[in-house]
C-alpha positions, 0 to 999 in steps of 0.5 A: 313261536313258529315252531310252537305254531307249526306244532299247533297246527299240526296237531289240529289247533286251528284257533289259537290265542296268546298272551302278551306283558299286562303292562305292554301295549298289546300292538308292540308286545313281543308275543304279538310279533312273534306269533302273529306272523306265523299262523297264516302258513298254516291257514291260521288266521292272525287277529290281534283279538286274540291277544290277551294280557296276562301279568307275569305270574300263576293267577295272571296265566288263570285270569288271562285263560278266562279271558280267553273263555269269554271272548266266545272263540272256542280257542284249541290253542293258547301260546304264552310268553313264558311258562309260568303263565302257560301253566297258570292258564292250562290249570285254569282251563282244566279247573273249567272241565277242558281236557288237556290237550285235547279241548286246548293246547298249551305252550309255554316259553322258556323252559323252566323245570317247573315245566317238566312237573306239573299235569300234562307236562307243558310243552315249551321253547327253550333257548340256550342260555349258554348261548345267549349270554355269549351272545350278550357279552358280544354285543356289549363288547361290539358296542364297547369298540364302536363296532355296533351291537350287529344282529344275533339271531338265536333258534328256540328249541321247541320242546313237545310235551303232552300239553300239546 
């Protein structure tokens, strides 16, 4: 998320909002530690406020998107923790006459093909998933010797789409 936040900022986002799991506590969900860090480098103020649930689905990303349009804080910005919610909000925010990404950005988070299709195209972070799973089995076989699972960091590729 602090690619996704740095491209934000850079392209004039200042007030930015996320999603988090509708079923997760908002203070533990993952998008609220992965993006709550990242806006104060750039100015950007961090305040759980503007973390809003969304379930994992198209009307989830609409019903979270008007959310955000009632809180009143003129949001240029919404990061979600996954595509399919991002797309869900964008579409809602263009059903309301936003402008795309002019009035408000959208990135989403784990680049799926869909994507790549809909208007704008979303901007994403992808994750090697060729990477990961030898990640994972990794883990599994540390665990297996006793070794301890250890730390596995692995960088998402932000891909700039016109979303943002």
């Amino acid at each position: 998320m602090r690619s996704a936040t740095s491209s934000s900022a850079a392209t004039g986002g200042s007030r930015c909002s996320t999603t988090a799991a509708a079923r997760t506590p908002v203070a533990t969900a993952p998008a609220t530690r992965c993006s709550s860090a990242p806006p104060p480098k750039h100015g950007l103020p961090a305040d759980g406020e503007w973390v809003f649930p969304a379930a994992n689905s198209l009307e989830g990303g609409a019903a979270a998107m008007d959310d955000v349009l009632a809180g009143g804080f003129g949001a240029t910005a919404v990061l979600t923790y996954n595509d399919l919610i991002a797309i869900g909000a964008m579409r809602r925010a263009r059903d309301r006459g936003m402008r795309v990404p002019e009035d408000c950005a959208f990135v989403g988070c784990d680049g799926l093909t869909l994507s790549r299709l809909v208007d704008p195209p979303l901007t994403t972070l992808t994750v090697d998933k060729e990477l990961l799973g030898r990640a994972a089995v990794r883990q599994v076989a540390a665990q297996m010797t006793g070794a301890g699972p250890g730390e596995t960091v692995i960088v998402p590729r932000l891909v700039v789409r016109a979303s943002s």
